[in-house]
Wavefront OBJ file of the C-alpha trace (Angstrom):
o trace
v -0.313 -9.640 -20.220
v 2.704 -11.824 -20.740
v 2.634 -15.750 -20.792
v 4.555 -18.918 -20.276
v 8.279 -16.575 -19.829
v 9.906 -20.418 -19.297
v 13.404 -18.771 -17.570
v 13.857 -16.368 -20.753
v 15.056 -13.473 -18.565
v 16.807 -11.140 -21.109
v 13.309 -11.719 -23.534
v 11.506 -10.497 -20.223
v 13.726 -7.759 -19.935
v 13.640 -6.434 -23.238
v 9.994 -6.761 -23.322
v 9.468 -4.606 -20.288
v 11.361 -2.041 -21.728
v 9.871 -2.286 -25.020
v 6.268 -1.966 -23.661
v 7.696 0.987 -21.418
v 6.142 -0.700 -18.135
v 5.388 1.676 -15.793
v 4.701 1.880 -12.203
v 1.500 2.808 -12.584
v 0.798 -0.243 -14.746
v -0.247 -3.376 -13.807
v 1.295 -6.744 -15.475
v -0.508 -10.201 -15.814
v 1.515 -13.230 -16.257
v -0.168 -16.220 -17.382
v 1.771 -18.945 -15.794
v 4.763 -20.724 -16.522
v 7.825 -18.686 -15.462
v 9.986 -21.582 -14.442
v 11.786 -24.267 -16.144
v 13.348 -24.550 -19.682
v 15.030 -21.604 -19.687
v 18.183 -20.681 -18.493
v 16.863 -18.070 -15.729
v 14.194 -19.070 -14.466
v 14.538 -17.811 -10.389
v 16.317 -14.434 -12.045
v 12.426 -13.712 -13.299
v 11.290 -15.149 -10.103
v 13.250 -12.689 -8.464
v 12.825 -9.622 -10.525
v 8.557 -10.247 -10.514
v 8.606 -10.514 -6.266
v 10.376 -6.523 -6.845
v 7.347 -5.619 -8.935
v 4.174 -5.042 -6.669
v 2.058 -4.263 -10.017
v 2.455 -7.832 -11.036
v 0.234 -10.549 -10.561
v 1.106 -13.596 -11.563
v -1.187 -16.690 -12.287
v -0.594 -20.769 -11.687
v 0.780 -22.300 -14.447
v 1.188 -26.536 -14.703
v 4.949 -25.802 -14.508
v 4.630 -23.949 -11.006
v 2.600 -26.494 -9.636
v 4.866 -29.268 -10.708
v 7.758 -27.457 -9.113
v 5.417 -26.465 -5.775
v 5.062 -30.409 -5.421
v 8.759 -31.275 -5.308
v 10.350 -27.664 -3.597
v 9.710 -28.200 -0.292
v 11.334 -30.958 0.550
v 14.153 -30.378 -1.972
v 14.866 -27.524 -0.475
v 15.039 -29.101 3.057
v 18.280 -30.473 5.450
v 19.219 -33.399 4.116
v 18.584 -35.288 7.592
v 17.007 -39.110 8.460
v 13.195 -37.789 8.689
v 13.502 -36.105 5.257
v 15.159 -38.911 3.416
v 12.164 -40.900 4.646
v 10.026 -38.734 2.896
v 11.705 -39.664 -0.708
v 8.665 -41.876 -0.960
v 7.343 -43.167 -4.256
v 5.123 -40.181 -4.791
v 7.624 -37.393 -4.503
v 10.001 -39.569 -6.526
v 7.438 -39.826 -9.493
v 6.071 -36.090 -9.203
v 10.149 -35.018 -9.362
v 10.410 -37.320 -12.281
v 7.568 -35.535 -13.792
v 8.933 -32.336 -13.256
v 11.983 -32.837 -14.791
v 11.040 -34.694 -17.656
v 8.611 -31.108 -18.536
v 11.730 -28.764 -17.846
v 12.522 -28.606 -13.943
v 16.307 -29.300 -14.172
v 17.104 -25.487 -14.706
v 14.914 -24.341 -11.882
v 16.310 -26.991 -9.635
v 19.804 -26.078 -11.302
v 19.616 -22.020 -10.718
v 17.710 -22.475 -7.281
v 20.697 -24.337 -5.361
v 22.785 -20.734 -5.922
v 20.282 -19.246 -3.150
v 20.746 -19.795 0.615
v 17.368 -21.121 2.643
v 16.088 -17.864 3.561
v 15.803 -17.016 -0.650
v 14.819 -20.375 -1.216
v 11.766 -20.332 1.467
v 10.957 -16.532 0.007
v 10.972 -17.425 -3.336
v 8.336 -21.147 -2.323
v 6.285 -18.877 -0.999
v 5.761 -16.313 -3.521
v 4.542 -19.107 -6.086
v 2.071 -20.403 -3.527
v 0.989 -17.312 -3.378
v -0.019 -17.262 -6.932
v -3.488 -16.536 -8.438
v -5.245 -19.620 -9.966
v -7.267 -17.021 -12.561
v -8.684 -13.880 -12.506
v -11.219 -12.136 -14.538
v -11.456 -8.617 -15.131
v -13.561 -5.917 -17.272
v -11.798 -3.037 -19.033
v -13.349 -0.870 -21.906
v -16.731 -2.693 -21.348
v -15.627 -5.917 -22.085
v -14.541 -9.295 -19.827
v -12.448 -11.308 -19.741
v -10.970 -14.638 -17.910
v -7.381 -14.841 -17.354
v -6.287 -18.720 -16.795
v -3.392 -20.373 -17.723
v -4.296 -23.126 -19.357
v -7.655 -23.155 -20.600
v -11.164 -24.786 -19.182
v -10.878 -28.673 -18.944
v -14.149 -30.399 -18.937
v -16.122 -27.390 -20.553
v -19.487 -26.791 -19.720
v -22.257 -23.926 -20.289
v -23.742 -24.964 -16.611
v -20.131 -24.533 -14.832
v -19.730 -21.889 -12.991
v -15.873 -20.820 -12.607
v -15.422 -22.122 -9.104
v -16.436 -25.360 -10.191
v -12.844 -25.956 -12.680
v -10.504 -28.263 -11.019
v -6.981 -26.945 -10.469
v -5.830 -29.664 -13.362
v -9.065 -28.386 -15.523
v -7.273 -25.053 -15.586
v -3.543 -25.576 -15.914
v -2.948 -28.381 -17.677
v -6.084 -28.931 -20.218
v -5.954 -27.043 -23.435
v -8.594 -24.903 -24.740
v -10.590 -26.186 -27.930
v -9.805 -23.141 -30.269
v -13.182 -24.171 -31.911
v -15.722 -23.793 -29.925
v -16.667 -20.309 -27.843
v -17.377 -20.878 -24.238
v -19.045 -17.374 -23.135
v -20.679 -14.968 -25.785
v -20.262 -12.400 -23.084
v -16.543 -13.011 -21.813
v -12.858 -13.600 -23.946
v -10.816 -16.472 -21.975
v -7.103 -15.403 -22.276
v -4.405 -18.623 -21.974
v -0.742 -19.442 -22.812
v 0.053 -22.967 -21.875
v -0.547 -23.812 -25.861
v 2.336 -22.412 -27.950
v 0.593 -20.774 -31.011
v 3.160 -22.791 -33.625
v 0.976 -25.717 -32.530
v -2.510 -24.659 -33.128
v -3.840 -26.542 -36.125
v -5.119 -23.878 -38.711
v -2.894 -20.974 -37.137
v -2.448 -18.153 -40.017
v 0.067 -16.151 -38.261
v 1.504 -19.549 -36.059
v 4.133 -17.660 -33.331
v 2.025 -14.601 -33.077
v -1.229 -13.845 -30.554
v -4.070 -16.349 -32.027
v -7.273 -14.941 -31.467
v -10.601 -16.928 -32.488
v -14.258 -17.744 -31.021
v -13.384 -15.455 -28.159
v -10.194 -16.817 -26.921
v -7.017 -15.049 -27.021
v -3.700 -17.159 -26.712
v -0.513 -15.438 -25.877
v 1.973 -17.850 -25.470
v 4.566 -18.006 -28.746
v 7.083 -19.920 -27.509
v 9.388 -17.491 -26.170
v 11.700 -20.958 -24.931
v 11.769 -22.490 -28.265
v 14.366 -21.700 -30.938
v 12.229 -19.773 -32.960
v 10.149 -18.425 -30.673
v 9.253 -15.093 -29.229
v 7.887 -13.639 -26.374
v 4.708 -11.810 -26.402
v 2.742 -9.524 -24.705
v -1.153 -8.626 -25.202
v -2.394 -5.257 -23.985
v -6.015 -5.756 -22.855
v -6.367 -1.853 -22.896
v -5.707 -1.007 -26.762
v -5.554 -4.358 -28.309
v -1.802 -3.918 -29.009
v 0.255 -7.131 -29.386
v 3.997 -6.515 -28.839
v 7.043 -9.095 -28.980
v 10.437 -9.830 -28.996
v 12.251 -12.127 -30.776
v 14.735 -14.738 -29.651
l 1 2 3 4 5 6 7 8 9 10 11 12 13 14 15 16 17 18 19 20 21 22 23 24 25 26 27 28 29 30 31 32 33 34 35 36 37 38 39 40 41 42 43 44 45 46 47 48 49 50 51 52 53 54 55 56 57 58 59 60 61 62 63 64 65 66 67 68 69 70 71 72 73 74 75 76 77 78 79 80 81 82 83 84 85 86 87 88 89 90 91 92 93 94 95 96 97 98 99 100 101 102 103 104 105 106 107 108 109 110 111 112 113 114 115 116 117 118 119 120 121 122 123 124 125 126 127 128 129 130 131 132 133 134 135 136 137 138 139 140 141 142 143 144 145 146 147 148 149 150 151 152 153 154 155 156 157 158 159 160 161 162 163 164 165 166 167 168 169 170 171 172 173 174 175 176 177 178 179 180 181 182 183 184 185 186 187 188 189 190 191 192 193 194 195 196 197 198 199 200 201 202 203 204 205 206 207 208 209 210 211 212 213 214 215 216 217 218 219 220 221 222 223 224 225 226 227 228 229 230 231 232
C-alpha cells in the first residue's frame, strides 16, 4: 500500500522498483495522487497502465472531480454560464489545497486523454477492506469522521472518509486495523518515529509526506509487515 503520492512521480518510480512490484502483485493507493507535486497526471497515467492497482478516493481527487469537467470543456456561451458561484468557490478550494499543478500538467493532454484520465478517478474505490494472514483490515483514505461503535461502514459519508482525520487515540474495531494517509505522520502529536509508518490502537498511517521537503514516500506491505521508503 502506498498513500497520498501528491505528483511525486520519480519517488513513485523508485519505490516500485525498490519494492520489486510485480505483475502478480496487487498495489493499494490510499488517495491523493494529484496536486502539489510536479507530476501529478504522469502517475495518473502510469497507474491507468497497471491493472493490479486499485486506487482509493482521496479529498484531493474529489476536489479536482468537482472542477474537471467543465474545465476541461469548449470554452463556448453555455459553458461560461456554468462559471456559477459554486464551481468558482469549489475551484478556489482546489487550488488553494494544491490543484494548480494538476490543472497546470493536465492542459498538455488533448480531450480524448483528458476525458480518459476524468474517468479513471471516478472510477475510484471509496474504501475497501480486506483479510490477509487472518487478520482485517479497512483501507480508507482519510479516516472515519463521526465515529461510532453502532455504524456500520456504509453508513460514513463520503466527507466522513476523506477529509476527517482519524483520532490516533482511540481504537475503533478490536477485530479490524483501519489503514489511512491523508494525515502526514510529522504531524501526529506524540509520533516517536514522526515521517515513518505510525502504527497505534489499531490504525496504521502511511502517509510521510512524500510532497514535503523532508518527506518520503512510503509503502506498507500488509503481507509481511514490511515498511519500505524512499527519500526525497
Amino acid at each position: 500500500m502506498i498513500s497520498d503520492i501528491h505528483g511525486e512521480y520519480e519517488l513513485f518510480m523508485k519505490m516500485l522498483e525498490k519494492i520489486k512490484f510485480q505483475d502478480t502483485d496487487t498495489l493499494y493507493i490510499l488517495g491523493d495522487i494529484l496536486d502539489r507535486g510536479p507530476n501529478p497526471i504522469r502517475v495518473l497515467r502510469k497507474l491507468m497502465e497497471m491493472p493490479n492497482v486499485i486506487p482509493i478516493v482521496g479529498n484531493h481527487e474529489l476536489m479536482a472531480v468537482k472542477c474537471l469537467d467543465l474545465l476541461c470543456e469548449e470554452i463556448t456561451t453555455e459553458t461560461i454560464k456554468k462559471l456559477n458561484n459554486s464551481f468558482m468557490e469549489n475551484l478556489l478550494i482546489w487550488q488553494e489545497n494544491g490543484g494548480y499543478s494538476t490543472i497546470a500538467e493536465l492542459r498538455r493532454y488533448n480531450a480524448q486523454v483528458k476525458k480518459e484520465l476524468i474517468e479513471y478517478i471516478k472510477e475510484f474505490l471509496i474504501y475497501e477492506t480486506l483479510t490477509v494472514n487472518r487478520k482485517k483490515y479497512l483501507l480508507v483514505h482519510a479516516g472515519l469522521g463521526n465515529f461510532s461503535e453502532q455504524k456500520d461502514i456504509e453508513e460514513y459519508s463520503l466527507h466522513d472518509l476523506v477529509w476527517e482525520r482519524v483520532d490516533y487515540e482511540k481504537c475503533y474495531f478490536e477485530d479490524m486495523y483501519v489503514v489511512s494517509g491523508h494525515t502526514p505522520t510529522q504531524s501526529i502529536k506524540g509520533n516517536p518515529r514522526p515521517g515513518f509508518v505510525y502504527q497505534k490502537n489499531h490504525h496504521i498511517a502511511i502517509d510521510c509526506g512524500a510532497c514535503f521537503p523532508n518527506g518520503r514516500l512510503a509503502a506498507f506491505c500488509l503481507d509481511t509487515g514490511e515498511e519500505f521508503y524512499v527519500e526525497r
